[in-house]
N, C-alpha and C positions, 0 to 999 in steps of 0.2 A: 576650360581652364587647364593650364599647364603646373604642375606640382615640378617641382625642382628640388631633391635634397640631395646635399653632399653628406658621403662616409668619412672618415681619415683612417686613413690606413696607418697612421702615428709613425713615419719616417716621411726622414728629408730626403730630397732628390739625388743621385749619385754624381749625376751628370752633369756639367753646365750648358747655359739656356742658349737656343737658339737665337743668334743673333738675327734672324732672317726676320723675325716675328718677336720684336719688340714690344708693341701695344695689344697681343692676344690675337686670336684666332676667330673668324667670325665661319662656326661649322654649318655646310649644306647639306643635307641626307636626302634633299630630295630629287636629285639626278634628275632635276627638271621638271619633276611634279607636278599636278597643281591640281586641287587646291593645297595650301601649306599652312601651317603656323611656324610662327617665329617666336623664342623668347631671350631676352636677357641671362647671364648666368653670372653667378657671385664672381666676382675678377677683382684680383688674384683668389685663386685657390689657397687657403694657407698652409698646404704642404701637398705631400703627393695621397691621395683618395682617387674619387672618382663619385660625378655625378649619377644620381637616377630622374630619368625623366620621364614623365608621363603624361596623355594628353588624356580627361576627363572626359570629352567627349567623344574622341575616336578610337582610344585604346592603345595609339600608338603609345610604346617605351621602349626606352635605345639606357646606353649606360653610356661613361664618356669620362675617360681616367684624367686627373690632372696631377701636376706636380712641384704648385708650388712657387713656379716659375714666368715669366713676362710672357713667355708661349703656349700658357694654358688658354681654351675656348673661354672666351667673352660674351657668345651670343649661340643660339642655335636655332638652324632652320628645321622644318619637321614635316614628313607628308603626311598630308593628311587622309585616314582609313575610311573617311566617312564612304566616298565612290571610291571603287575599286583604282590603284594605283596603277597605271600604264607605265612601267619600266622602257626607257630606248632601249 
């Protein structure tokens, strides 16, 4: 099982959003991994924080800042620790 909590860091983003990435970001961490998990994440962020993520059964956790914005991550992919990870 994947835990997903958001902080807020209690400010608004400085900057305006990337037009490039209008409907969020869907993130890979696993440079081609496998095995992987995948999950959903709250979209939109409702300001700038940053997610923690954790996987229950392999131990992976990454963090993953957001800002509030249409270009925050939507989804995340994740490798999975169970077997040792082969980097290319």
């Amino acid at each position: 099982m994947i835990h997903v909590s958001w902080i807020d860091r209690g400010c608004e983003p400085a900057h305006p959003s990337n037009p490039a990435y209008p409907d969020g970001i869907d993130l890979d961490l696993t440079r081609g991994a496998k095995p992987f998990c995948q999950t959903g994440l709250p979209y939109p962020a409702e300001r700038c924080g940053y997610f923690t993520i954790a996987c229950d059964v392999c131990g992976f956790t990454t963090m993953v800042t957001t800002a509030g914005r249409p270009e925050d991550p939507k989804s995340i992919k994740l490798p999975c620790q169970i077997e040792p990870v082969k980097w290319r």
